[in-house]
C-alpha atoms as one frame of an Amber mdcrd trajectory, in Angstrom:
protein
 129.166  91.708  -7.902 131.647  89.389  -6.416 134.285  87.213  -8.461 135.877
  84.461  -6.924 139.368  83.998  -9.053 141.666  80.608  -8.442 144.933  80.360
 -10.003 147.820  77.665  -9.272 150.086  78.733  -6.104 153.253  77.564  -8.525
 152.507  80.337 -11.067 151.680  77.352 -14.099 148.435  77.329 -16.301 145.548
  74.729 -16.677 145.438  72.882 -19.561 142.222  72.816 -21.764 141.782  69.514
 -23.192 139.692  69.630 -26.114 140.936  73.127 -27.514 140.261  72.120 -30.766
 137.050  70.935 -30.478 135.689  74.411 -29.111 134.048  76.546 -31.776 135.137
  80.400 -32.447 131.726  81.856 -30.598 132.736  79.510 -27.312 136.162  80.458
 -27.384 134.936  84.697 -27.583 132.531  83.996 -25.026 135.200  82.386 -22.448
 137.831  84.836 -23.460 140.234  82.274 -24.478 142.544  82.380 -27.013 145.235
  79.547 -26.535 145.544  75.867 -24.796 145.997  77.106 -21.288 144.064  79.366
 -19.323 145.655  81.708 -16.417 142.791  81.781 -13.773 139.332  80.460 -12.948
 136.525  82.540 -11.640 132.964  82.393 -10.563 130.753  85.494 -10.789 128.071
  86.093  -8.199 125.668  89.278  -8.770 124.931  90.602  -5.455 121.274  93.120
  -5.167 121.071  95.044  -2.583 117.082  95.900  -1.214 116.007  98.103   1.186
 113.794  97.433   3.382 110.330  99.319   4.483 109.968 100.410   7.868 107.057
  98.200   9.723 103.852  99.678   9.340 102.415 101.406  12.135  98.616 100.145
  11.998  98.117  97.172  14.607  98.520  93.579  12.847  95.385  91.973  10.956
  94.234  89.788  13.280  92.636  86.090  11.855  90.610  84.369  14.475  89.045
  80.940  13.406  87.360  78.155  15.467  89.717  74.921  14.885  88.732  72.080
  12.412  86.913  75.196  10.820  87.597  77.683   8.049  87.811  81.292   7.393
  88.508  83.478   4.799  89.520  87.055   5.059  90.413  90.099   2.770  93.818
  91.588   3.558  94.882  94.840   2.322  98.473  96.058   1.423  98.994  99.193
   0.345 102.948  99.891  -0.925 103.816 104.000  -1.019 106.913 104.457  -3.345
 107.539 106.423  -6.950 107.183 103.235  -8.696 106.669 104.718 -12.250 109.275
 107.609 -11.926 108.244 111.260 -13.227 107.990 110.624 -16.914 104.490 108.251
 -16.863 103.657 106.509 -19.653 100.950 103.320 -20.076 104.057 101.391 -21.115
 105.610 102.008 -18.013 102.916 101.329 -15.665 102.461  97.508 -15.679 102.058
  95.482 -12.468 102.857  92.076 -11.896 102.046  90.348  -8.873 103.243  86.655
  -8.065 104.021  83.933  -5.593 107.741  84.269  -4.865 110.109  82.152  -6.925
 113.065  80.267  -5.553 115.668  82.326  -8.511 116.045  86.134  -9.463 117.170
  87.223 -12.983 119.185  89.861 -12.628 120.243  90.772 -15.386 118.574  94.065
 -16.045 120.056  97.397 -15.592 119.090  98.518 -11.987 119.293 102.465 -12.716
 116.780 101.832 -15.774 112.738 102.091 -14.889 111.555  98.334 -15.636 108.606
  98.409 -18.314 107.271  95.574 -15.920 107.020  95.902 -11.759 106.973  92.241
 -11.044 105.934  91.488  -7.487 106.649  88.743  -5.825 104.777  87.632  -2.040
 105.506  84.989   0.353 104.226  83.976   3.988 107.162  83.792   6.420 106.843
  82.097   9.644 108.592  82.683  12.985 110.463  79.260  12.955 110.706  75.983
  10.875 109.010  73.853  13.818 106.078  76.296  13.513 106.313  76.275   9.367
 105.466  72.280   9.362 102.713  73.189  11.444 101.021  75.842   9.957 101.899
  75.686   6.449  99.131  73.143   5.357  96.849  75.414   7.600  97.538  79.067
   5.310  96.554  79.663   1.587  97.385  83.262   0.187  96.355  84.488  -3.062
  96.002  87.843  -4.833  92.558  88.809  -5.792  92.989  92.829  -6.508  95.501
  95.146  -7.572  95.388  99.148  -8.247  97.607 101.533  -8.295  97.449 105.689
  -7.890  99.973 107.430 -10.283  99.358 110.812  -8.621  99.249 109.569  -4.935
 102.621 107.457  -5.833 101.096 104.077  -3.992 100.176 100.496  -4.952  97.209
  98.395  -3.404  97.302  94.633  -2.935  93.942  92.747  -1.827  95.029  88.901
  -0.998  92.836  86.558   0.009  93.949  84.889   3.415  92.503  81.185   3.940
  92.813  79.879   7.582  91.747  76.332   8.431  93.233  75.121  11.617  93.088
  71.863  13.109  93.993  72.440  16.290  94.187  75.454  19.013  97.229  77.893
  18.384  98.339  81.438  18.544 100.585  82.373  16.443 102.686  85.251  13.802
 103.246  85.050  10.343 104.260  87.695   8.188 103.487  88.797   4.520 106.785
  89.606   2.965 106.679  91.055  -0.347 109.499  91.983  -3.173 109.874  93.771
  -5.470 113.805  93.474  -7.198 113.585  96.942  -8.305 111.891  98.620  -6.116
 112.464  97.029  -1.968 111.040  94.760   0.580 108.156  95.395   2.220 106.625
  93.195   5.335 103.230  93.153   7.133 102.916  91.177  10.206  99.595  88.915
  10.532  98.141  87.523  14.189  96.437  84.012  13.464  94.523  82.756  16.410
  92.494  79.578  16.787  89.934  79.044  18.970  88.983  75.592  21.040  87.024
  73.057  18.668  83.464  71.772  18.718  82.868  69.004  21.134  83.236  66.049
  19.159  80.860  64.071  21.390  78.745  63.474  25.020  79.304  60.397  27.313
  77.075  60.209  29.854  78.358  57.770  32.563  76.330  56.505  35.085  77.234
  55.639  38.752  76.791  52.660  40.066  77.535  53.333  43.911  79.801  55.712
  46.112  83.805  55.033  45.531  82.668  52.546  43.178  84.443  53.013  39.521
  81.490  53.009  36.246  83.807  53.360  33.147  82.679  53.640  29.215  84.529
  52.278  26.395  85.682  53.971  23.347  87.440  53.284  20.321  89.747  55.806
  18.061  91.695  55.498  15.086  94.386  57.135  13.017  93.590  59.077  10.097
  95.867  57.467   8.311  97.539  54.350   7.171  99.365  54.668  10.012  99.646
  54.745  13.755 100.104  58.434  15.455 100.787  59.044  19.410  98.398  60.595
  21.201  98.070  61.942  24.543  94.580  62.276  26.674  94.014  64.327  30.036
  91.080  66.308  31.134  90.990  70.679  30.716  90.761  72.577  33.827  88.142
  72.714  35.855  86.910  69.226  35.296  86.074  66.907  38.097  88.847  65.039
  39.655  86.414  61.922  40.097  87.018  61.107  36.395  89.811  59.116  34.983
  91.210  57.984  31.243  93.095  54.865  30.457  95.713  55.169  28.695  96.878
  58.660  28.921  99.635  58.296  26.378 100.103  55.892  23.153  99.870  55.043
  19.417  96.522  55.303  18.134  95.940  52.453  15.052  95.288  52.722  11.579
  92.168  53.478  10.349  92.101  50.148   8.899  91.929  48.401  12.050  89.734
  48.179  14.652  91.134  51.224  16.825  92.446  52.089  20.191  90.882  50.948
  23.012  90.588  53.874  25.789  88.540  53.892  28.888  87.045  56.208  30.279
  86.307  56.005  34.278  84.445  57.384  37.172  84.396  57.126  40.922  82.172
  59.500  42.726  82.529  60.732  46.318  79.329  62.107  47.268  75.562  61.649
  46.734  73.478  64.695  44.571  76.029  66.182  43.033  76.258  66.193  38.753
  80.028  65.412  37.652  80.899  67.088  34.716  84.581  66.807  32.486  86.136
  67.751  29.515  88.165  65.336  27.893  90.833  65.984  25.294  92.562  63.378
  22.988  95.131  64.870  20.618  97.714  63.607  17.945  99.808  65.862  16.475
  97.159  67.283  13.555  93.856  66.865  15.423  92.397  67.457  18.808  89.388
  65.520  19.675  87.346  66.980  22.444  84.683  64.757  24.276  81.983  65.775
  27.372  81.946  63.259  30.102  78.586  64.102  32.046
């Protein structure tokens, strides 16, 4: 515990202003018996909680196609002497919970809690990568047991991945227990390249002569989002997109205008490209044959 104390640096008291209007219980509670008080002081309880070693096994891995969802069971299994050496049922409650922004702390740390509360979070590596991915992870507890004899706890949560866009990334399980110690499991989510979204076939209409198609896009939203368009590796140079950068509209409107263009160089020979349009939350992939 840590206590803060303030006094005035020429030795004199603070006044308390409405003395008489505190009742007997107050004034106990506060420790004050006159008009003036000495010293102020703030009281901050301070728990310290060790931390698990990282678990040896390899990290669950979560592989999902993007704009797609999966679901998978993870398992966490927590070796401690929870329940001490006197068991009783009493003693042996389990409580598991999303973690809470506030502690009580109150209870006696050297006393065996009647109730082992729980709590879980996911943890990402940075901030930029939490406004990503946060919309994109559910966790929820589905399972708990717990072996007396074998001195462990099991935790089966429910993982839900639904990606909108390609990523690799690490998140990590971190759960508390105030009473007991920290425990974290890291988590490998990958997500694989969408669907194509659709096929344009473009047709030529001579050699170095340009045969374009005409597409239009919209937000998702009430409002307009950047996007950026270029072509994967490994298409054909011969194709081109107009514009490769700008604000797609509201989906109220009528869209975005982009072009898409193509100048062949030779006679019998199939062109074939990948384009990909992406905002921020989506990528659009479309075939130009």
């Amino acid at each position: 515990m840590v206590i803060i104390e303030m006094t005035k640096a020429n030795g004199k008291y603070w006044p308390i202003d409405n003395f008489d209007e505190l009742n007997i219980e107050f004034k106990s509670i506060m420790g004050i018996d006159s008009e003036e008080i000495q010293a102020i002081h703030w009281i901050y309880p301070i728990v310290g909680l060790p931390q698990a070693p990282p678990p040896k096994s390899p990290p669950v891995v979560i592989q999902c196609q993007s704009r797609k969802r999966a679901e998978e069971k993870v398992e966490i299994i927590l070796n401690a002497g929870f329940f001490g050496y006197s068991l009783t049922p009493d003693l042996t409650e389990v409580l598991v919970i999303p973690k809470r922004n506030s502690h009580n702390f109150c209870e006696d740390p050297n006393e065996i809690p009647k109730i082992h509360e729980f709590e879980y979070e996911i943890q990402f590596e940075s901030e930029a990568l939490k406004s990503k991915l946060e919309s994109c992870v559910a966790l929820y507890m589905i399972e708990k047991s717990y072996d007396m004899m074998a001195k462990k706890i099991t935790f089966i949560f429910n993982l839900v991945f639904t990606p909108k866009k390609p990523l690799r990334s690490h998140i990590t399980l971190k759960i508390e227990c105030v009473t007991e110690g920290i425990w974290k499991f890291p988590i490998m989510l990958i997500a694989t390249q969408p669907d194509t979204d659709a096929v344009i076939d473009i047709e030529g209409v001579g050699l170095f002569k340009e045969s374009v198609f005409e597409l239009r896009l919209k937000s998702q939203t009430r409002n307009s989002e950047p996007f950026t368009a270029h072509f994967l590796p490994g298409s054909d140079l011969e194709f081109f997109v107009k514009p490769q950068a700008g604000e797609l509209l509201p989906f109220n409107t009528n869209g975005t205008l982009i072009t898409v263009g193509f100048k062949p160089k030779m006679y019998c020979r199939k062109y074939k490209a990948t384009l990909v349009i992406q905002v921020s939350s989506i990528k659009t992939i479309v075939k130009d044959v």
